[in-house]
C-alpha positions as CSV (number, residue, x, y, z in Angstrom):
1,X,0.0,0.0,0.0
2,X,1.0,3.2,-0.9
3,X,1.0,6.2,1.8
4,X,0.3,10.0,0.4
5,X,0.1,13.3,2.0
6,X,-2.2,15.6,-0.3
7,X,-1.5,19.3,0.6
8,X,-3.9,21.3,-0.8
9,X,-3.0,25.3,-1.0
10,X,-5.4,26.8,-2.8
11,X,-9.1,26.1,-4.6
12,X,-10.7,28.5,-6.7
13,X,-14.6,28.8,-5.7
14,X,-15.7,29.2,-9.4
15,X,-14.0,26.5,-11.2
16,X,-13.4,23.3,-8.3
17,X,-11.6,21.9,-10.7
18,X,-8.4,24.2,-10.0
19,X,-6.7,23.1,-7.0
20,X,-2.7,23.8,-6.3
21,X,-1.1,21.8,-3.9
22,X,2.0,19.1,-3.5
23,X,1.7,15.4,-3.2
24,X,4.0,14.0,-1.4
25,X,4.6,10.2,-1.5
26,X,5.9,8.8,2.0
27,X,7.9,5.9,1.0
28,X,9.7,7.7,-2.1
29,X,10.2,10.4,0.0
30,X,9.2,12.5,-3.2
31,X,7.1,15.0,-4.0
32,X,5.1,16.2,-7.0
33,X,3.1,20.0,-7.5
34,X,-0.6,19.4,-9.2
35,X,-2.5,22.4,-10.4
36,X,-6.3,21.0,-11.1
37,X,-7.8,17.7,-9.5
38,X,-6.9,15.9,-12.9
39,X,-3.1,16.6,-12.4
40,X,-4.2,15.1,-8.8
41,X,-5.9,11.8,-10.1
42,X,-2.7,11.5,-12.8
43,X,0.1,11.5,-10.0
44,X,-1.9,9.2,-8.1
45,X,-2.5,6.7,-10.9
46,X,1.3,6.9,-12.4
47,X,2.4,5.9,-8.9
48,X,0.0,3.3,-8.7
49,X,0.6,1.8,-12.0
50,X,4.9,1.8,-11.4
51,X,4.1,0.0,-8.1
52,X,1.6,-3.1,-10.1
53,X,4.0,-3.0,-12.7
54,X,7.0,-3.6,-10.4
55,X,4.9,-6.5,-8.3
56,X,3.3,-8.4,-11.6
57,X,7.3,-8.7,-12.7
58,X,8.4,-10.7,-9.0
59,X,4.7,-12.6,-9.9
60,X,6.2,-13.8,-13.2
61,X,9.0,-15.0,-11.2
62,X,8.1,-16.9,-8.8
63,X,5.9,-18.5,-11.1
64,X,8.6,-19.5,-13.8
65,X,10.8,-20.4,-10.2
66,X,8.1,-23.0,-9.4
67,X,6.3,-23.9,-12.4
């Protein structure tokens, strides 16, 4: 499981779309500036999809290992 921290520092009223903030990623010990919710949902799916790509390859492993 992946651990975030979502800062958000600003939201504009009119268009909730528009957020600026920082996510930072605990374990990486990176961090990553969005400025609208999509930029949000990107950085969060990229870091998702590294991490399933990284456990399917020890899968296909372990398989080959025992199969």
């Amino acid at each position: 499981m992946d651990n975030y921290i979502v800062r958000i520092y600003r939201r504009d009223p009119r268009h909730p779309e528009r957020l600026v903030g920082v996510v930072e990623n605990v374990e990486r010990e990176s961090q990553q500036r969005f400025h609208t919710v999509h930029e949000l949902l990107a950085i969060l799916v990229e870091s998702n999809a590294g991490r399933l790509r990284s456990s399917k390859g020890t899968e296909r492993k372990t398989e080959r290992k025992t199969g």
